[in-house]
Residue frames as a rotation matrix with the C-alpha (Angstrom) as fourth column:
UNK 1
-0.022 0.161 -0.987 -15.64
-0.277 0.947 0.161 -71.48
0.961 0.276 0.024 9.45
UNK 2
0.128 0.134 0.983 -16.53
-0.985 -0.095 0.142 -72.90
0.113 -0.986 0.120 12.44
UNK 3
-0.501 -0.290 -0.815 -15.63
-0.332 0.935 -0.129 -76.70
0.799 0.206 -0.564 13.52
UNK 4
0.650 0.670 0.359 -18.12
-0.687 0.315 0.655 -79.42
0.326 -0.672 0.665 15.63
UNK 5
-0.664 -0.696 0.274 -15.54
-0.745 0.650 -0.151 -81.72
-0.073 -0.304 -0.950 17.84
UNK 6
-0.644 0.519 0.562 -18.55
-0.051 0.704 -0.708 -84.05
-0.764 -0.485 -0.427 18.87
UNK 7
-0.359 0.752 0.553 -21.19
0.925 0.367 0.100 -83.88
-0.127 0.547 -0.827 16.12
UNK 8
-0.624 -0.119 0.773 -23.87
0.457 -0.857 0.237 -81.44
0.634 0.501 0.589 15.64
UNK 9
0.880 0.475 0.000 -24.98
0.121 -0.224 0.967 -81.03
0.460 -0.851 -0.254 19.20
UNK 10
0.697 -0.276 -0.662 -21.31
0.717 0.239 0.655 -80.79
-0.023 -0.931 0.365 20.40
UNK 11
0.135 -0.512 -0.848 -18.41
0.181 -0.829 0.530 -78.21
-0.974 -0.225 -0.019 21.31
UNK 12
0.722 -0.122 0.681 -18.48
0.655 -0.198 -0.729 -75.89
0.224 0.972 -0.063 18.37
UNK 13
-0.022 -0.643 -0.765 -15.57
0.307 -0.733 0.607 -73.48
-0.952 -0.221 0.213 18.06
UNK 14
-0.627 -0.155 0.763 -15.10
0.769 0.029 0.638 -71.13
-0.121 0.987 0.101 15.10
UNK 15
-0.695 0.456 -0.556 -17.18
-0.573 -0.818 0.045 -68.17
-0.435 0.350 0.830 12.83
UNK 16
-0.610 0.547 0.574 -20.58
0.789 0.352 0.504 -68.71
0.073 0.760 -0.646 11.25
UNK 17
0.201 0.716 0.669 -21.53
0.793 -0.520 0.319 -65.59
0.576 0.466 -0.672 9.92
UNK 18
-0.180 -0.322 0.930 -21.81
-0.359 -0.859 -0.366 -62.98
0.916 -0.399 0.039 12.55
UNK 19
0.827 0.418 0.375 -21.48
-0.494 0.224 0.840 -65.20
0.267 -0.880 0.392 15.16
UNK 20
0.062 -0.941 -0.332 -19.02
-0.602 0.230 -0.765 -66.74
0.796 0.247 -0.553 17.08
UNK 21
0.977 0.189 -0.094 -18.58
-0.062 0.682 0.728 -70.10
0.202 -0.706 0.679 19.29
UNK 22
-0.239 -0.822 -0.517 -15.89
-0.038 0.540 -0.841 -71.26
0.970 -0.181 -0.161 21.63
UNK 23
0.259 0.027 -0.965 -15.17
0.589 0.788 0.180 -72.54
0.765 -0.615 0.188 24.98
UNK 24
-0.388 -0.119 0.914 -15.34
-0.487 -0.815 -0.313 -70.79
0.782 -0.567 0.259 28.21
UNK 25
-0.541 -0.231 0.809 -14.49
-0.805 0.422 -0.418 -72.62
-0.244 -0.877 -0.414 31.70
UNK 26
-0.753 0.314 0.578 -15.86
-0.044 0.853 -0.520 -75.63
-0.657 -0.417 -0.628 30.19
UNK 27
0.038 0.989 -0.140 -19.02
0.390 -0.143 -0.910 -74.37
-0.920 -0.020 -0.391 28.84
UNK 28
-0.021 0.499 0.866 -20.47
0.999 -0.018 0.034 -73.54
0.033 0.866 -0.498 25.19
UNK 29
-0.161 0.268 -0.950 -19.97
0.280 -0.911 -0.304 -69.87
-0.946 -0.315 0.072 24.63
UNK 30
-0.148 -0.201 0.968 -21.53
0.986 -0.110 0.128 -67.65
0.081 0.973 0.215 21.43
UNK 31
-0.191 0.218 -0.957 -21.22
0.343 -0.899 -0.273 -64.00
-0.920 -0.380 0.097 20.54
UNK 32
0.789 0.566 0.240 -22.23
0.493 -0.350 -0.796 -61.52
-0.366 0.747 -0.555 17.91
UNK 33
-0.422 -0.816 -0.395 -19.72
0.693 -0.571 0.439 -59.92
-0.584 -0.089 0.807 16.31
UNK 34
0.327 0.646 0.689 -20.80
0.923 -0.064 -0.378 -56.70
-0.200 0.760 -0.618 15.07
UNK 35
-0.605 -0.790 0.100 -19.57
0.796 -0.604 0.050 -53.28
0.021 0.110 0.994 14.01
UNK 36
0.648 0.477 -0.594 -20.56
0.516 -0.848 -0.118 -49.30
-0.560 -0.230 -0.796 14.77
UNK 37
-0.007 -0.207 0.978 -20.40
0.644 -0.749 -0.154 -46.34
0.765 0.629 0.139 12.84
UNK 38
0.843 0.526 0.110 -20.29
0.321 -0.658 0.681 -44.08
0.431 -0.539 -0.724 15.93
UNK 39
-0.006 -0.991 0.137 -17.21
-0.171 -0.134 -0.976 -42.44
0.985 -0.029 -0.169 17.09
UNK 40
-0.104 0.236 -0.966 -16.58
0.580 0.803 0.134 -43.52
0.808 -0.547 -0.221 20.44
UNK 41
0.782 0.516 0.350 -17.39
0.211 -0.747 0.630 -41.77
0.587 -0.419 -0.693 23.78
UNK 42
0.064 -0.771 0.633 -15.15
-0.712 -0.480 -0.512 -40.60
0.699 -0.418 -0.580 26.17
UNK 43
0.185 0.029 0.982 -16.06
-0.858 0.492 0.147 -42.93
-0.479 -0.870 0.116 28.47
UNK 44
0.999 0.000 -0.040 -15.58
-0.022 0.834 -0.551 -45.70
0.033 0.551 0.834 25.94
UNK 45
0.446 -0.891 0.079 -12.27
-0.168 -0.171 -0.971 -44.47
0.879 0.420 -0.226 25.25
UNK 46
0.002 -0.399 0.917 -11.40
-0.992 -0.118 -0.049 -44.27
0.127 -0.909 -0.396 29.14
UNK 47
0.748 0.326 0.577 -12.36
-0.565 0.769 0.298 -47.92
-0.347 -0.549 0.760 29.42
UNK 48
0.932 -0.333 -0.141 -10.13
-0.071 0.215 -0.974 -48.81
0.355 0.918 0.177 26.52
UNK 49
0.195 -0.889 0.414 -7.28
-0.522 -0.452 -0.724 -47.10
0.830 -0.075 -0.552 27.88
UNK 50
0.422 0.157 0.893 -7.89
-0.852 0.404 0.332 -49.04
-0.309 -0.901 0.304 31.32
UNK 51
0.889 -0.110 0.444 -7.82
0.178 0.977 -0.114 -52.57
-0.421 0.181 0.889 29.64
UNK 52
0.786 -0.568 0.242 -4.90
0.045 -0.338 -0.940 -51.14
0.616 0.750 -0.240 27.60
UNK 53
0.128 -0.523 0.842 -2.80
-0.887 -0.440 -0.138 -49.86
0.443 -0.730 -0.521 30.69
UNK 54
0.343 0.352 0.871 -4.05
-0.727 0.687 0.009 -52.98
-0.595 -0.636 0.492 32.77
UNK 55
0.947 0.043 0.318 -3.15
0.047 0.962 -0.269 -55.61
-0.318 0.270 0.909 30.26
UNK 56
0.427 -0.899 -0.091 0.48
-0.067 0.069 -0.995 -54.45
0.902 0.432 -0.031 29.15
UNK 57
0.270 -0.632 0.726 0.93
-0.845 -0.517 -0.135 -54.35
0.461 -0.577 -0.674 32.70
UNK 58
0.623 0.466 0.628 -0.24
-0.501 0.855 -0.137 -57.68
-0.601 -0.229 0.766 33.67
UNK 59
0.900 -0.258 -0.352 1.53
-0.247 0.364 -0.898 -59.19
0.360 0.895 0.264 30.28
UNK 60
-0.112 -0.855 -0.507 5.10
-0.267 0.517 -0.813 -59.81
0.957 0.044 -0.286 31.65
UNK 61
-0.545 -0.342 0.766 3.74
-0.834 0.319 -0.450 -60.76
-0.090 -0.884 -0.459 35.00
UNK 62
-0.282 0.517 -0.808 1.89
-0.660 0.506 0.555 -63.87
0.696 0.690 0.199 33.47
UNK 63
-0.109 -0.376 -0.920 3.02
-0.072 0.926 -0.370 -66.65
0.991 0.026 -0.128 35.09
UNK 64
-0.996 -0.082 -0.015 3.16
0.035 -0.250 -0.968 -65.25
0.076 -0.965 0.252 38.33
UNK 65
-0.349 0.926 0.142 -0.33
-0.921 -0.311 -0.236 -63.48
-0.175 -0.214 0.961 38.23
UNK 66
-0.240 0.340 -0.909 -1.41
0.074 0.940 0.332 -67.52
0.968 0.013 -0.251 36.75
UNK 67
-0.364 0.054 -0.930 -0.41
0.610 0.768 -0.195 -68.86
0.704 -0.638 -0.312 39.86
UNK 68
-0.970 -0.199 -0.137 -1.25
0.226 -0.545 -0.807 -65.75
0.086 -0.814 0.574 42.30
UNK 69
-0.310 0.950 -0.030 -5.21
-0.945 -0.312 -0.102 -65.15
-0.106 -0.003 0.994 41.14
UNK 70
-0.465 0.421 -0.779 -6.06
-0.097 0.850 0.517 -69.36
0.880 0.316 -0.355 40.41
UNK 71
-0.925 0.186 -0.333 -7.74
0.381 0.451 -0.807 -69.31
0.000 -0.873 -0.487 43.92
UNK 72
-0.790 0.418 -0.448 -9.41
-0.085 -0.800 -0.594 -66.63
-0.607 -0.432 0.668 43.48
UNK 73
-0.740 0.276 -0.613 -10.44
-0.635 0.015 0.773 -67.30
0.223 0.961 0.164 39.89
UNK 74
-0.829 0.207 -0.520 -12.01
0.053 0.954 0.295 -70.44
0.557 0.217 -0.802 40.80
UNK 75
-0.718 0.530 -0.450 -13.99
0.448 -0.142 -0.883 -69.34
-0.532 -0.836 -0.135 43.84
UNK 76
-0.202 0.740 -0.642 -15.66
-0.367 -0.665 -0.651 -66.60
-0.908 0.104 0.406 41.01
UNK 77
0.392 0.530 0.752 -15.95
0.598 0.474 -0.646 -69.26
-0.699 0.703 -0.131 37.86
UNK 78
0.890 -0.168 -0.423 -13.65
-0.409 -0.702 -0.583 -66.96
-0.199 0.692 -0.694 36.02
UNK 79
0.783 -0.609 0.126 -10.78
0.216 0.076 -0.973 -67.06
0.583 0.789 0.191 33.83
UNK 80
-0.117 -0.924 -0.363 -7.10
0.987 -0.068 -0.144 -66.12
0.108 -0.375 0.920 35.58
UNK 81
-0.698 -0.636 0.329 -6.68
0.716 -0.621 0.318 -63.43
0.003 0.458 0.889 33.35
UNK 82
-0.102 0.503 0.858 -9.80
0.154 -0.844 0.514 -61.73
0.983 0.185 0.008 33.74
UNK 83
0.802 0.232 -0.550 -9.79
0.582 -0.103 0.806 -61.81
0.131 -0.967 -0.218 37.71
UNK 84
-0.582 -0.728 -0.364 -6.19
0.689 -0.678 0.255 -60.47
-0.433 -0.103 0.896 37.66
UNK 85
-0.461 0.116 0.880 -7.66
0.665 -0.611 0.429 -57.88
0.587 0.783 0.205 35.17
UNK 86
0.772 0.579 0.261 -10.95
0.058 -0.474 0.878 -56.47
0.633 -0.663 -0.400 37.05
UNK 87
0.646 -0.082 -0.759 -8.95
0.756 -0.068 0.651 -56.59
-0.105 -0.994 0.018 40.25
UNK 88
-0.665 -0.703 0.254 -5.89
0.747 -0.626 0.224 -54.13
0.001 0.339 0.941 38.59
UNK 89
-0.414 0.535 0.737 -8.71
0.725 -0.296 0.622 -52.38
0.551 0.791 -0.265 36.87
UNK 90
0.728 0.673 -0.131 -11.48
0.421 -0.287 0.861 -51.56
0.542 -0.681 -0.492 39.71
UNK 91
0.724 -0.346 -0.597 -8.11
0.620 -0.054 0.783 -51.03
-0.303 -0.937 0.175 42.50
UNK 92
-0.051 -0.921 -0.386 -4.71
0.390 -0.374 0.841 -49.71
-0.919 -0.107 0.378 41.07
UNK 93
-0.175 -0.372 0.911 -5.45
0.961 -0.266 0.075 -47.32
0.215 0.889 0.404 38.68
UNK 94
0.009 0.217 -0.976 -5.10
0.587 -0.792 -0.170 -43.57
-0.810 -0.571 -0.135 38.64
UNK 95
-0.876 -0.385 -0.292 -5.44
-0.005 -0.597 0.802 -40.32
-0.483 0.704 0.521 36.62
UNK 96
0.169 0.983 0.071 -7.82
0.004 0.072 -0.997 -39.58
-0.986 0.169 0.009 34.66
UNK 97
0.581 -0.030 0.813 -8.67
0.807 0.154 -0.571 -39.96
-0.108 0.988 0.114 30.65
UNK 98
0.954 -0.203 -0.221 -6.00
0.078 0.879 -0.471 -40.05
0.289 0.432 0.854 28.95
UNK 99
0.025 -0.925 0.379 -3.89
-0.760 -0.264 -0.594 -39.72
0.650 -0.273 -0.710 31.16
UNK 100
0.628 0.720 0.295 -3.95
-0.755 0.470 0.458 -43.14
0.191 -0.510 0.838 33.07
UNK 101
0.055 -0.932 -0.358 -1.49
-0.683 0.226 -0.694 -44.90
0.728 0.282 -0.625 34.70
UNK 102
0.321 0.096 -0.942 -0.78
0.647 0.704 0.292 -48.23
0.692 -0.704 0.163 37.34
UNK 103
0.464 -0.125 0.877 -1.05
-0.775 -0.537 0.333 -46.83
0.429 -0.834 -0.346 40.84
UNK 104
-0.162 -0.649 -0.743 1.80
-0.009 0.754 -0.656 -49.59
0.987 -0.099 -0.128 42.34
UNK 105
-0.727 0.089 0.681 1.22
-0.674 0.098 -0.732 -49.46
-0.132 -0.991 -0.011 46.17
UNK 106
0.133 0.977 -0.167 -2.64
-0.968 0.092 -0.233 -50.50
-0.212 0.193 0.958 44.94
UNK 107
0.196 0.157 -0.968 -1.86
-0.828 0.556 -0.077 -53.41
0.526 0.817 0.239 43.19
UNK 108
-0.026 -0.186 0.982 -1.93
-0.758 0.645 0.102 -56.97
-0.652 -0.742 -0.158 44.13
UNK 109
-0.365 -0.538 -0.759 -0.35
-0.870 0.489 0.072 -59.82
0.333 0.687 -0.647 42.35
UNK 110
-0.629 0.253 -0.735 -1.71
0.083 0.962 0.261 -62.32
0.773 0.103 -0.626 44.15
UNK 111
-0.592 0.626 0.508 -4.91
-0.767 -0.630 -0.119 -62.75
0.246 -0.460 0.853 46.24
UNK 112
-0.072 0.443 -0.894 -6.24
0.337 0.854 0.396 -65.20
0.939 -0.272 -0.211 49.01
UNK 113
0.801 0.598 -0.027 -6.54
-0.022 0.075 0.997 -66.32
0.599 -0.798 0.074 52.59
UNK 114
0.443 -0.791 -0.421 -3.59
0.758 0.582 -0.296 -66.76
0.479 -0.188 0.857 53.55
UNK 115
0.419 -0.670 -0.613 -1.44
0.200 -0.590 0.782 -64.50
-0.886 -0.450 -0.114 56.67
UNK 116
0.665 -0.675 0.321 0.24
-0.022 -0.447 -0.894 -61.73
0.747 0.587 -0.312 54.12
UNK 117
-0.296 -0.899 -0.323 3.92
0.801 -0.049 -0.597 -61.03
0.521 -0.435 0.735 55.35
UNK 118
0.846 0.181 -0.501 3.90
0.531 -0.361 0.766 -59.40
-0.043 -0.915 -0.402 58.20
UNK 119
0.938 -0.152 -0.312 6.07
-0.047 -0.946 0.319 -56.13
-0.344 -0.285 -0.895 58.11
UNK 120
0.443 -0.425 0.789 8.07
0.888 0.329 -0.322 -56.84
-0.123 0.843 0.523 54.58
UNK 121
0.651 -0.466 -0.599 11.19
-0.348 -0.885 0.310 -55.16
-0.675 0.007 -0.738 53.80
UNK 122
0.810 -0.367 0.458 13.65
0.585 0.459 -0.669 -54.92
0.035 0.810 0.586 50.94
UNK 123
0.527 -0.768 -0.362 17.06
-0.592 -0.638 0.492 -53.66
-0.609 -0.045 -0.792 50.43
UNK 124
0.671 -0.516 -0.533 19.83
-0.515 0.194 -0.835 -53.69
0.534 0.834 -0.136 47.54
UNK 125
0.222 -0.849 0.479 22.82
-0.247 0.427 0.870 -56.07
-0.943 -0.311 -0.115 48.56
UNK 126
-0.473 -0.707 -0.527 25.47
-0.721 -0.034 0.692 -57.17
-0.507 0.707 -0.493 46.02
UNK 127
-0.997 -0.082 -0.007 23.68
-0.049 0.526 0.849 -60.00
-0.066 0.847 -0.528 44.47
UNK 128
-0.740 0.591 0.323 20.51
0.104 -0.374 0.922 -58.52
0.665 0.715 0.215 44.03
UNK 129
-0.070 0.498 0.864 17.29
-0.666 -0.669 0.331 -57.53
0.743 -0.552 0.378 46.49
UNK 130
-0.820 0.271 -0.505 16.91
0.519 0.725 -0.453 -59.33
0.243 -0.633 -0.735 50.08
UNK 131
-0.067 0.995 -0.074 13.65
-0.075 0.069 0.995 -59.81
0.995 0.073 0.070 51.52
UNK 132
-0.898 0.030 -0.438 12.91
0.425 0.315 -0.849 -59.86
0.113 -0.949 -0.296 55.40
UNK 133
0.113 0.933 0.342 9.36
-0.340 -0.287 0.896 -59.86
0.934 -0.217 0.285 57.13
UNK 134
-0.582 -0.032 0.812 8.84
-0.813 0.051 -0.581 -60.51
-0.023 -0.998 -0.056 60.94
UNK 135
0.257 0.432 -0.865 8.49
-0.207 0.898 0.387 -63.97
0.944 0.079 0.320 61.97
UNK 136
0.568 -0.073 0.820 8.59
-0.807 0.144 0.572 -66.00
-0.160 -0.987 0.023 65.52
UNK 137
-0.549 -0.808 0.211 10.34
-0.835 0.536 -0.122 -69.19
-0.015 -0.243 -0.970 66.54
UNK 138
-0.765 0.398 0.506 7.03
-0.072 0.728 -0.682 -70.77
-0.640 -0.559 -0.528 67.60
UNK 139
-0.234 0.746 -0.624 5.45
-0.915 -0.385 -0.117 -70.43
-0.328 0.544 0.772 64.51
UNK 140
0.094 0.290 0.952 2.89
-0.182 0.946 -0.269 -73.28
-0.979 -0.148 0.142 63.95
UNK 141
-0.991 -0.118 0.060 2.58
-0.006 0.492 0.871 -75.92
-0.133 0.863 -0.488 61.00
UNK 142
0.354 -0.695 0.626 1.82
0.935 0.252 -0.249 -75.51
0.015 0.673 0.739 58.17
UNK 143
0.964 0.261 -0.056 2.25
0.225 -0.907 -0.357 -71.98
-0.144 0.331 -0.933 58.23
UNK 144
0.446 -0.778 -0.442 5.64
-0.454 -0.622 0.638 -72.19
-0.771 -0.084 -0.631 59.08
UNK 145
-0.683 -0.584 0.439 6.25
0.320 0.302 0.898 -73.77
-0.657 0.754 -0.019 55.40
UNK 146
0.714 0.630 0.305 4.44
0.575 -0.279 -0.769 -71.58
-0.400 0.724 -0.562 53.50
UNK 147
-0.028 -0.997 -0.077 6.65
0.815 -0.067 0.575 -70.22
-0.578 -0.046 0.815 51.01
UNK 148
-0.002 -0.143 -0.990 7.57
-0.331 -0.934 0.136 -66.46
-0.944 0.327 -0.046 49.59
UNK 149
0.570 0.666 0.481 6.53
0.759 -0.204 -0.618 -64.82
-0.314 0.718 -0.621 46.42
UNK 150
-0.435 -0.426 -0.793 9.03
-0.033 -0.873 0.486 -62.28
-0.900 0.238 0.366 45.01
UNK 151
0.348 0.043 0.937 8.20
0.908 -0.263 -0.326 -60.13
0.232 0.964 -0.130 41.84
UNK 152
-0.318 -0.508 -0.800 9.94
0.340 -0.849 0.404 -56.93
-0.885 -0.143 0.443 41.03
UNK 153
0.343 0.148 0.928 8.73
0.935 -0.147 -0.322 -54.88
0.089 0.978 -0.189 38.06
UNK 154
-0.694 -0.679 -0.239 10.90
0.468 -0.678 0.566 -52.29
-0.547 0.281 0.789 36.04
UNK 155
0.540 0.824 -0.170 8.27
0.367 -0.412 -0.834 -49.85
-0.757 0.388 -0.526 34.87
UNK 156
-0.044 -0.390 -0.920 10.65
-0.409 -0.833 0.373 -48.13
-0.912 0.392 -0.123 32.89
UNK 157
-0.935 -0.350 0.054 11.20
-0.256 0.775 0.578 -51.61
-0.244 0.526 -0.814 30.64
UNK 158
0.208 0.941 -0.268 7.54
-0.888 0.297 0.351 -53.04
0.409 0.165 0.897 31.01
UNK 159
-0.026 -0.351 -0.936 9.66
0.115 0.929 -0.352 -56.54
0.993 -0.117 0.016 32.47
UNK 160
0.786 0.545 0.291 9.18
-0.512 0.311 0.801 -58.28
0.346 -0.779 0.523 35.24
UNK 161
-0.702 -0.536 -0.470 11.84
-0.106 0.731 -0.675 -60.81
0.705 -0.424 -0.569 37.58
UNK 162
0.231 0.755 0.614 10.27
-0.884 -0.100 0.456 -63.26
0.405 -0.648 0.645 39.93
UNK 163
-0.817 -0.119 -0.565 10.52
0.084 0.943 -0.321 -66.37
0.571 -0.310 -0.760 42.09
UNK 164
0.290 0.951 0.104 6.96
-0.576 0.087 0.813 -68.00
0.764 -0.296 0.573 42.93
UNK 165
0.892 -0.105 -0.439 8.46
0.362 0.749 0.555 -70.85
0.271 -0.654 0.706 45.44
UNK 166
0.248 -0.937 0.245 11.11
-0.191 -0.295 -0.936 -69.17
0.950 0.186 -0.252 47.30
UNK 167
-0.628 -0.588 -0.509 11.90
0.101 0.588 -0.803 -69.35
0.771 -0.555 -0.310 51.46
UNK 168
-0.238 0.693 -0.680 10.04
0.809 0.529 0.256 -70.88
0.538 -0.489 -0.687 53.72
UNK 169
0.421 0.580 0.698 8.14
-0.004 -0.768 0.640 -68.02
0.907 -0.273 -0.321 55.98
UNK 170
0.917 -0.201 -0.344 10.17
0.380 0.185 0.906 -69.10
-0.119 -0.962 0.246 59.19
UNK 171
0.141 -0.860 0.491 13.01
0.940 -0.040 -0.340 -67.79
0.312 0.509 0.802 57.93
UNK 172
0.514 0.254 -0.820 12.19
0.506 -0.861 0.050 -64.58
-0.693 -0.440 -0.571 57.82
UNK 173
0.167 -0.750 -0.640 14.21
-0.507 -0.622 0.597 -63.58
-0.846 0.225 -0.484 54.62
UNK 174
0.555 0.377 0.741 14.33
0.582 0.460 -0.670 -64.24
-0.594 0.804 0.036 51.20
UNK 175
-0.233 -0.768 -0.596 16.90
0.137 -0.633 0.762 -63.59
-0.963 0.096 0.253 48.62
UNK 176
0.866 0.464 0.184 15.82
0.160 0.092 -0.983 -62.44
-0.473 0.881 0.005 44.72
UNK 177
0.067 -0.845 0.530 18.89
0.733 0.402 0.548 -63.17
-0.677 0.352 0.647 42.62
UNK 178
0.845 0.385 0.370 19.39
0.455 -0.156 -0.876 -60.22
-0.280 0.909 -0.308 40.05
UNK 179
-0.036 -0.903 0.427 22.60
0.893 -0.221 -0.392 -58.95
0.449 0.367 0.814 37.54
UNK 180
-0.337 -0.237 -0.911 23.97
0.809 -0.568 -0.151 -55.65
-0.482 -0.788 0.383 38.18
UNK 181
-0.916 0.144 0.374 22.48
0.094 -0.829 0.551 -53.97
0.390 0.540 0.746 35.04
UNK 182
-0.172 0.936 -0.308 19.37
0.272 0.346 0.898 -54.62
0.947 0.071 -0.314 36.55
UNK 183
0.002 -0.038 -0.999 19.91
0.982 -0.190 0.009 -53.33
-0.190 -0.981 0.037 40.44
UNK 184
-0.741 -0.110 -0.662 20.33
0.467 -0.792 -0.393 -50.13
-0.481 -0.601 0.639 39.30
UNK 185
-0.748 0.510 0.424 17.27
0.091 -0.555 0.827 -49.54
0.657 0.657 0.369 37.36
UNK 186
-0.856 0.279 0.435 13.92
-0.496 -0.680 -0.539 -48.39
0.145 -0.678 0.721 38.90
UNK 187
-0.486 0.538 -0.689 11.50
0.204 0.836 0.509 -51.05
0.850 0.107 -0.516 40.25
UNK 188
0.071 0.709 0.701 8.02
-0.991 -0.032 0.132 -51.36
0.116 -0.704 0.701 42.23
UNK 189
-0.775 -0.600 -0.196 8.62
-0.501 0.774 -0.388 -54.37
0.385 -0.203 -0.901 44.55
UNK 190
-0.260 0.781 0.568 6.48
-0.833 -0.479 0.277 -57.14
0.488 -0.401 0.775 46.02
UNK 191
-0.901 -0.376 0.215 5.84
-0.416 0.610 -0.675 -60.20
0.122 -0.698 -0.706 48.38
UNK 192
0.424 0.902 0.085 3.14
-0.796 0.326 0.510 -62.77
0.432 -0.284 0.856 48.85
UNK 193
-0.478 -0.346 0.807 3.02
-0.817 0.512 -0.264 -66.26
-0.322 -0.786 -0.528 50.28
UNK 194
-0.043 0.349 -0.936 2.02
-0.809 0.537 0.238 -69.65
0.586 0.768 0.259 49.16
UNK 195
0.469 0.107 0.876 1.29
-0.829 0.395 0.396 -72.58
-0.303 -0.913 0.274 50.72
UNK 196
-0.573 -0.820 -0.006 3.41
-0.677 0.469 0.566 -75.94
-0.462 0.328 -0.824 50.44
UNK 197
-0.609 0.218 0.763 0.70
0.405 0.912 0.063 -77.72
-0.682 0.348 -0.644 49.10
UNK 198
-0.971 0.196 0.140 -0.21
0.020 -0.512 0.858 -75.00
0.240 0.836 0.494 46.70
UNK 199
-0.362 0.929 0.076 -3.78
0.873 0.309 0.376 -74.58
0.326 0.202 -0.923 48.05
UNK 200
0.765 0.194 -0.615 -3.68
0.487 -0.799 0.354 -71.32
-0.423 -0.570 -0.705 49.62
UNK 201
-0.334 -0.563 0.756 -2.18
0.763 -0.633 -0.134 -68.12
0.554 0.532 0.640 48.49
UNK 202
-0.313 -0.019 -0.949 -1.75
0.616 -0.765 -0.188 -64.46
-0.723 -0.643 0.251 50.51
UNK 203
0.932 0.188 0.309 -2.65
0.362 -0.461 -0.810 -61.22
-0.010 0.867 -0.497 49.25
UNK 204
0.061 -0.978 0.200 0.43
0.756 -0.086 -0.649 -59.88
0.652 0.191 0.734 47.91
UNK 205
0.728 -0.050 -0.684 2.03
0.506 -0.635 0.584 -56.72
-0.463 -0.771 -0.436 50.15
UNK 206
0.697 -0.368 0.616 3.83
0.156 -0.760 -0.630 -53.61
0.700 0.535 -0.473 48.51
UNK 207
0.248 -0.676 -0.694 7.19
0.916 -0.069 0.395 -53.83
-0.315 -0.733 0.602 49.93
UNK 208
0.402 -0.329 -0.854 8.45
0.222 -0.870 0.440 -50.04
-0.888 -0.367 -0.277 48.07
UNK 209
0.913 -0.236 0.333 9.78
0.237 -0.359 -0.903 -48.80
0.333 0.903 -0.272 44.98
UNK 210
0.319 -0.945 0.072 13.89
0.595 0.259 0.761 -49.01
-0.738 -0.200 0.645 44.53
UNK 211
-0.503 -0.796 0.337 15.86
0.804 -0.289 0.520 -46.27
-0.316 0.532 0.785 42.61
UNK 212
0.511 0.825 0.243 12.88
0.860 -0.490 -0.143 -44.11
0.001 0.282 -0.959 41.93
C-alpha cells in the first residue's frame, strides 16, 4: 500500500506492486523491487560483507558520526549515513573476502575543514582517558574556541563512549570520563574538533589503541 500526503501529484511513500516510493533529501524517490534466482558472486558477497562490517561498526557510533559527517553530507547532497558509510567503506577496510575487518588507524569519524589536533595524545589516569594535543598561547579567534571530539570504541563489545562538545582547543587537554570496568578493556581511540558555532568540523585524528 502506498499513501499520497498531497493528492495524486504529491509525496507518495509506500508499495505499489513492484515498486516502491519514498523520500530522499527532499525529493520523490522510486525503486523496483525485484528478486534473482542466481547464487551470488564472490564479489557480491565481498560487497555484502563490507556494508555488513561497515554498518555494525558505524551503528553505536551514530550520534557522533550524525554530527561528524553533516558537513560533509551536505556539500555531496547525501544522507549522513551513507557518507559516513562510503567513506569507512572505500578507506578503513582490510583483508580480503571473507575475511574483512575495520582497519582503525584508517578511519575517520568526522570530516571537514577545520585544523585537526595537532600532535594528539592519550593516556589512562584514574578517572578515565586524558587527552592533550599541542597548542600556543597566541592562538587566534575563533579557533581558539573550537571544541574537542572524544570517541573511544571497544571492539571487543561493538560499544562506543563519547563527548561531541568537550574543551576548548586552547587548553590543550581534554578529559573523557569512564568507570573502571571499562579502562581496562581494549579500545581504538579518537579526536576531532568542532567549531563553537557548529559550522565547521576537523577530520578526526587516530590518537592509538589502549590495552591491545
Amino acid at each position: 500500500m502506498a499513501f499520497s500526503e498531497d493528492g495524486l501529484f504529491g509525496k507518495t511513500n509506500g508499495k505499489i506492486g513492484n515498486l516502491v516510493y519514498y523520500q530522499r533529501m527532499g525529493k520523490n524517490v522510486v525503486r523496483r523491487v525485484g528478486k534473482t534466482l542466481k547464487p551470488a558472486t564472490e564479489a557480491q558477497l565481498r560487497c555484502r560483507m563490507e556494508m555488513g562490517v561497515t554498518s555494525a561498526f558505524l551503528k553505536p557510533l551514530k550520534g557522533f558520526v550524525y554530527v561528524g559527517f553533516a558537513h560533509e553530507a551536505a556539500k555531496l547532497n547525501q544522507m549522513v549515513n551513507n557518507t559516513a558509510n562510503s567513506n569507512i567503506k572505500l578507506n578503513a577496510l582490510k583483508g580480503s573476502y571473507p575475511d574483512i575487518t575495520i582497519d582503525f588507524p584508517k578511519v575517520l569519524v568526522s570530516k571537514g575543514d577545520l585544523k585537526p589536533a595537532e600532535n594528539p595524545k592519550v593516556e589512562k589516569v584514574p578517572e578515565g582517558l586524558k587527552f592533550t594535543w599541542d597548542t600556543t598561547p597566541d592562538m587566534a579567534w575563533p579557533e581558539l574556541t573550537d571544541q574537542a571530539m572524544l570517541l573511544v570504541y571497544f571492539p571487543a563489545d561493538g560499544k562506543a563512549l563519547y563527548n561531541m562538545f568537550g574543551a576548548n582547543r586552547i587548553g590543550g587537554t581534554a578529559l573523557l570520563e569512564m568507570a573502571d570496568p571499562m579502562l581496562v578493556k581494549p579500545m581504538e581511540v579518537y579526536i576531532s574538533f568542532i567549531s563553537a558555532d557548529r559550522k565547521q568540523i576537523a577530520n578526526s585524528s587516530y590518537v592509538g589503541n589502549i590495552n591491545e
